[in-house]
Residue frames relative to the residue before (quaternion, step in Angstrom):
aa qw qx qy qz dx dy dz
X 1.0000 0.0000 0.0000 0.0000 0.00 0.00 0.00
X 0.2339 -0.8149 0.5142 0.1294 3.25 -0.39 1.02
X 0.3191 -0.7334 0.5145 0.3091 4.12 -0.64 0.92
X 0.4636 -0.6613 0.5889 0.0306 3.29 -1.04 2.25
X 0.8390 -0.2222 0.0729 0.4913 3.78 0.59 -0.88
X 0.6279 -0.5194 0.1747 0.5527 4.15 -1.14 0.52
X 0.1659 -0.5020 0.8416 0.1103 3.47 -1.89 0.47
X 0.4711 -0.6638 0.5541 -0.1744 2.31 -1.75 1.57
X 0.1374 -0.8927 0.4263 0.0493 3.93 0.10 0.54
X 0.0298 -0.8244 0.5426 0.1582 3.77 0.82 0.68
X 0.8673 0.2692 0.0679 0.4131 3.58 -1.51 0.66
X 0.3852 0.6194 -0.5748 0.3710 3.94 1.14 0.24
X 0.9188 0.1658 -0.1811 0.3090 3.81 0.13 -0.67
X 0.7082 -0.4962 0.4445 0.2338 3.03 -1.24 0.98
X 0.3212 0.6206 -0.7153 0.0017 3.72 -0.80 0.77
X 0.4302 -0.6959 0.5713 0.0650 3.37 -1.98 1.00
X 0.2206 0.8155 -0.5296 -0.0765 3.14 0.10 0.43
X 0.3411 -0.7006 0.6260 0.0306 3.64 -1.81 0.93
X 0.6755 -0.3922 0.4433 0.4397 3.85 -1.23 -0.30
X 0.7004 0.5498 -0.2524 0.3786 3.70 1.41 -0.52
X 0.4652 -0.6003 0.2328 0.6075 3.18 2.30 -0.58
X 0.5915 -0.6548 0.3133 0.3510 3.94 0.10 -0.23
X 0.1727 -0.7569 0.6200 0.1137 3.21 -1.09 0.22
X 0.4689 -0.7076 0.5216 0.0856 3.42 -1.37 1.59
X 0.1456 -0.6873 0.7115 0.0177 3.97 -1.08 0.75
X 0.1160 0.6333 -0.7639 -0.0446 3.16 -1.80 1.06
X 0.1779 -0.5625 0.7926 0.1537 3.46 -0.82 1.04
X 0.5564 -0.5870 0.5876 0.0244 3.09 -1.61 1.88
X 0.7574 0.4330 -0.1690 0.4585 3.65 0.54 -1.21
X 0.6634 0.4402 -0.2638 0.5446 3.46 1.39 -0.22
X 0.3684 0.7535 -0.3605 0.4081 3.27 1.82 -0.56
X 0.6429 0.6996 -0.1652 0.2644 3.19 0.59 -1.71
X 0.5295 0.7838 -0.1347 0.2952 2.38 0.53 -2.32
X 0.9225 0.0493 -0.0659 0.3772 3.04 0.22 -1.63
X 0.3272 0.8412 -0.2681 0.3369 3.19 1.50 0.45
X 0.2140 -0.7227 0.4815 0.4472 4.20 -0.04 0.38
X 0.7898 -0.4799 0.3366 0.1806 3.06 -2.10 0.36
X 0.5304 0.5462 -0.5057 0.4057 3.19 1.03 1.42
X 0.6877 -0.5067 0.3496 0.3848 3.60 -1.41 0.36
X 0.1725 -0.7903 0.5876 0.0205 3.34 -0.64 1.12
X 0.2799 0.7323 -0.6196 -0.0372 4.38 0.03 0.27
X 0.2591 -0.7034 0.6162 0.2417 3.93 -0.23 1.58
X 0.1396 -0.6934 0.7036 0.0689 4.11 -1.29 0.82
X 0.8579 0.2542 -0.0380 0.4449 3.62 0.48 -0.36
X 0.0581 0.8211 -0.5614 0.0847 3.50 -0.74 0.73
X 0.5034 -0.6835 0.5106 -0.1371 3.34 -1.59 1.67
X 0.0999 0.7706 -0.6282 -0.0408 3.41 -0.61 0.68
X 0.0931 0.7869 -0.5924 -0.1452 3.61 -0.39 0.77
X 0.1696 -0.7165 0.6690 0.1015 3.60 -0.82 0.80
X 0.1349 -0.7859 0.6024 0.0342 4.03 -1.08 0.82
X 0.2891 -0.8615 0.3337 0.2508 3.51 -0.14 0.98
X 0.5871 0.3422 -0.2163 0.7011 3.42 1.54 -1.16
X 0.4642 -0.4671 0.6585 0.3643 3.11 -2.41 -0.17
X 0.8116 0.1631 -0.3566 0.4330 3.37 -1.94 0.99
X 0.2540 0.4917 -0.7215 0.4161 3.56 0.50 1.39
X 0.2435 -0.6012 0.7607 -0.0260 3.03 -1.56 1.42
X 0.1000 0.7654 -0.6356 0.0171 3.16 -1.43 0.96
X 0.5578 0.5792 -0.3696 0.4655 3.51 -0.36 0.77
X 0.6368 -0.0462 -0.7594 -0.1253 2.33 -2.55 -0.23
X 0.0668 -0.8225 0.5474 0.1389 3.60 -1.03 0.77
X 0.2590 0.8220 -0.4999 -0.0854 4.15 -0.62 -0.55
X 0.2107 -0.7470 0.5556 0.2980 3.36 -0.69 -0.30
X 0.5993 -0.5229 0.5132 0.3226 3.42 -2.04 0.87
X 0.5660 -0.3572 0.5608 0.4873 3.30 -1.90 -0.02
X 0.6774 -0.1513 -0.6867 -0.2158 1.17 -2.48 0.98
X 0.5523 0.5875 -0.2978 0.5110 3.39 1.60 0.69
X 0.0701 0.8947 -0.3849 0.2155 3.51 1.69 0.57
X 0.2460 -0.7980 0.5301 0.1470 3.64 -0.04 0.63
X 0.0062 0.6351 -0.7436 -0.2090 3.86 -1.26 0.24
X 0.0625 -0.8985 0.4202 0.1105 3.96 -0.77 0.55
X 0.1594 -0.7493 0.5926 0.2490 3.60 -0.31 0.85
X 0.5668 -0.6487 0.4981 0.0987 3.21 -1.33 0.77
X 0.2330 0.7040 -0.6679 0.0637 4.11 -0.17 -0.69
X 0.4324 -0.6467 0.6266 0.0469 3.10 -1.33 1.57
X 0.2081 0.8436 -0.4752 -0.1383 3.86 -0.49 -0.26
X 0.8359 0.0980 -0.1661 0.5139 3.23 1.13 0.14
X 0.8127 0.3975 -0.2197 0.3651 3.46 -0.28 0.13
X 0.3199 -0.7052 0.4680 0.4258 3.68 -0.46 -1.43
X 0.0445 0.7474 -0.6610 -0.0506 4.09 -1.10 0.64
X 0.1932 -0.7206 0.6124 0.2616 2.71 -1.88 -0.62
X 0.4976 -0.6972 0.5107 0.0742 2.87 -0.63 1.96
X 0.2239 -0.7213 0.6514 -0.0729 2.71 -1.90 1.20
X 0.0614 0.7088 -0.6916 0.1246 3.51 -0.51 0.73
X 0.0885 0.6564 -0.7490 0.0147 3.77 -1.78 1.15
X 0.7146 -0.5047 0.4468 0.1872 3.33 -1.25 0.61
X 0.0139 -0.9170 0.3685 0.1518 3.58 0.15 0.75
X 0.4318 0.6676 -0.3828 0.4705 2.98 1.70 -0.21
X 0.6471 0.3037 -0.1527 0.6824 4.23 0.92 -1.08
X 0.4036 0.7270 -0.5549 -0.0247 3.54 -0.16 -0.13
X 0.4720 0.5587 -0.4864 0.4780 3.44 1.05 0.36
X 0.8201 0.0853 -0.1235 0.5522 3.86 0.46 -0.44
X 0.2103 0.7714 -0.5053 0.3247 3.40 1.38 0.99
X 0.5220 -0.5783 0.5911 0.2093 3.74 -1.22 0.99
X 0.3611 -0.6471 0.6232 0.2501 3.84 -1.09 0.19
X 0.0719 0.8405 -0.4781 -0.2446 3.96 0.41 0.44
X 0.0801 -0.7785 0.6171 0.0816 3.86 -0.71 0.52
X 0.1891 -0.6435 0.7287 -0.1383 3.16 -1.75 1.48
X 0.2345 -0.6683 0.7011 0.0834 3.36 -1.04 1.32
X 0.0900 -0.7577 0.6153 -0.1979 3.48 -1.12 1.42
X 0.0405 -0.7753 0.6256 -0.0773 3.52 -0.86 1.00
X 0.6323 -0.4889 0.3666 0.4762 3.82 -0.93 0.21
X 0.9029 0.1169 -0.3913 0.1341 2.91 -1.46 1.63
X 0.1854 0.7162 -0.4593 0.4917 2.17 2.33 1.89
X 0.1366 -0.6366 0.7490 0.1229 3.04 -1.53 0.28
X 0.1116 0.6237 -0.7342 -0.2441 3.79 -1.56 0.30
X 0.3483 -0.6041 0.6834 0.2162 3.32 -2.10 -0.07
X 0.0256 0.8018 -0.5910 0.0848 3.34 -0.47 1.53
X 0.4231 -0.7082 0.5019 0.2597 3.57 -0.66 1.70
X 0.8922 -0.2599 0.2856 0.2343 2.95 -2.20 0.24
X 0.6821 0.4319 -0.1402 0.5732 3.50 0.96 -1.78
X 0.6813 0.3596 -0.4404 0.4611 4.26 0.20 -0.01
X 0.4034 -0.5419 0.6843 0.2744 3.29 -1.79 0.52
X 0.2943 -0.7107 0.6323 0.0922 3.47 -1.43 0.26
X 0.3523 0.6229 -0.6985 0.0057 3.36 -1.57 0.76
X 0.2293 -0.7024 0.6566 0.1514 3.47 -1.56 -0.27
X 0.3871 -0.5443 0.6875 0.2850 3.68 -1.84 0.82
X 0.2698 -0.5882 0.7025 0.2962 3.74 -1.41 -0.28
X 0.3079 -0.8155 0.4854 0.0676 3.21 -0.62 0.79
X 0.6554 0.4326 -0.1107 0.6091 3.14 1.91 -0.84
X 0.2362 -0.6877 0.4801 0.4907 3.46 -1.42 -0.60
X 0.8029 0.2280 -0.3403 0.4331 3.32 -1.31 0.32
X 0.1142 0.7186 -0.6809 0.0827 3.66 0.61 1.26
X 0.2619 -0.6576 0.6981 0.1080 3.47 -1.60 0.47
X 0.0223 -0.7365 0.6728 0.0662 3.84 -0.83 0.47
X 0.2363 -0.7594 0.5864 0.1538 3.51 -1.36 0.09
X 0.1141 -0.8139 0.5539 0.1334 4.00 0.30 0.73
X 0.2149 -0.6246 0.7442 0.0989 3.69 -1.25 0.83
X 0.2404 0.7152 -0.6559 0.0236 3.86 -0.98 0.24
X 0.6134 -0.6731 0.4026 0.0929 2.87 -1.99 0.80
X 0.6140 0.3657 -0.0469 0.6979 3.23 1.61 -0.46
X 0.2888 -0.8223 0.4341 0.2281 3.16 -1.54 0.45
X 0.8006 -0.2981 0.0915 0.5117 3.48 -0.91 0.33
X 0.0124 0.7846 -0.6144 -0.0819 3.77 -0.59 0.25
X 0.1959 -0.6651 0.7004 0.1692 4.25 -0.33 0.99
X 0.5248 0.6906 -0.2544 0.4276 3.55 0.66 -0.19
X 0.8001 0.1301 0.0440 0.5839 3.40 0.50 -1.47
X 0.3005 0.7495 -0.4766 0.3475 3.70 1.50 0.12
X 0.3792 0.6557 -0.6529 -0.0011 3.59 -0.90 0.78
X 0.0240 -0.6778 0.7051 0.2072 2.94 -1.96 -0.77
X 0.2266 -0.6985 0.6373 0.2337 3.17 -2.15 -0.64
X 0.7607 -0.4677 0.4199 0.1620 3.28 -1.33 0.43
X 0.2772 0.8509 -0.4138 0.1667 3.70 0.34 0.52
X 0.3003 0.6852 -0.5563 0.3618 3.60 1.27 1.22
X 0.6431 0.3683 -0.5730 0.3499 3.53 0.21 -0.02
X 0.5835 0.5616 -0.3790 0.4477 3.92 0.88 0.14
X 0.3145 0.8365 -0.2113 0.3959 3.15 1.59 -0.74
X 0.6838 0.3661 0.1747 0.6065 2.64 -0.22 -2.60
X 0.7464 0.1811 -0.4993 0.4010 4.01 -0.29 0.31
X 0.7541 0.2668 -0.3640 0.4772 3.70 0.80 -0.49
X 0.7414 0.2874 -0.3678 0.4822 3.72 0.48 0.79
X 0.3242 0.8789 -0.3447 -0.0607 3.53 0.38 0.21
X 0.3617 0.6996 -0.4225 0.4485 2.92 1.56 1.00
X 0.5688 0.7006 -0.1515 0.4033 3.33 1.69 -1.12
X 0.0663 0.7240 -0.6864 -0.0161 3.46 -0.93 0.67
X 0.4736 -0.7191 0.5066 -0.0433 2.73 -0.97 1.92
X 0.3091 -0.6433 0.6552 0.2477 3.75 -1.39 1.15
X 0.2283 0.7772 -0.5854 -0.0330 3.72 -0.60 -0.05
X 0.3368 -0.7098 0.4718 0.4001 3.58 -1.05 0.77
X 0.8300 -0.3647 0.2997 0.2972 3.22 -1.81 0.34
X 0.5503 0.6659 -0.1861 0.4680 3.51 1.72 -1.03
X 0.6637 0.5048 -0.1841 0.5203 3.33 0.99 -1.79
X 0.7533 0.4502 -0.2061 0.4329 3.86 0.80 -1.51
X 0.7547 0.3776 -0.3487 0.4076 3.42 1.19 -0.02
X 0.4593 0.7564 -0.3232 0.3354 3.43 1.08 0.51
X 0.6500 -0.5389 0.2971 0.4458 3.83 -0.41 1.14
X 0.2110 -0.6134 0.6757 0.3502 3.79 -0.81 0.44
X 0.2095 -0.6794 0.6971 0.0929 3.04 -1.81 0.56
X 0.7383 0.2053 -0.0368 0.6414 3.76 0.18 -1.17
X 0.0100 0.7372 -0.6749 0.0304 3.24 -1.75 1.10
């Protein structure tokens, strides 16, 4: 079964937390578990760590032959995740998924990806299938959507992210 679009995972991981601050668990073999019935070999791993709330990062993906499938893992804070369809991305849908620590999403090959932090000091963990590719690295621009479904918000974004082609409004 090949994954058609992202699945979300409410609550898969385990976070502890103490007077020292906490500490996150994935049991890999339970990982699975909840995974669909295709071959998953993660090669690469991501730590993004956001200091303020409403840093936006994204829409990012990469081209064949360096295509990316990405599990997500939430560890600290809260966002909202973005995934569009790059294959349609002219009449592509913006999906959004509210997500808090010890979420996890799976977001296939064919979607770009970003996220808002909702919190400060959110931490994420990225799992991918493929490695980096400066090469196949893209993205797009997707603040004038942004700015219509938040328009109270005022948005960190790097300089990289703001200079990228708008696509979806």
């Amino acid at each position: 079964m090949r994954l058609e679009k992202p699945i979300v995972f409410k609550n898969v991981f385990n976070i502890f937390e103490d007077q020292r601050g906490y500490l996150s668990t994935i049991d890999t073999e339970e990982l699975y578990k909840y995974l669909p019935n295709e071959e998953f070999n993660f090669k690469y791993q991501l730590i993004s760590y956001s200091d303020k709330k409403h840093t936006f990062r994204g829409m990012h993906y990469q081209t064949r032959p360096f295509s990316q499938k990405k599990l997500m893992v939430v560890h600290r804070g809260s966002i909202i995740d973005f995934a569009v369809d790059i294959g349609n991305i002219d009449n592509s849908e913006v999906l959004r998924f509210d997500m808090s620590a010890g979420d996890a999403i799976l977001i296939p090959e064919n979607y770009a990806h970003g996220f808002i932090s909702l919190t400060d000091e959110t931490l994420l963990q990225y799992f991918l299938d493929n490695v980096f590719s400066e090469e196949n690295y893209k993205g797009f621009n997707i603040t004038k959507y942004l700015n219509k479904e938040f328009p109270k918000l005022k948005f960190i974004m790097s300089e990289k992210d703001k200079n990228l082609s708008e696509l979806i409004s």
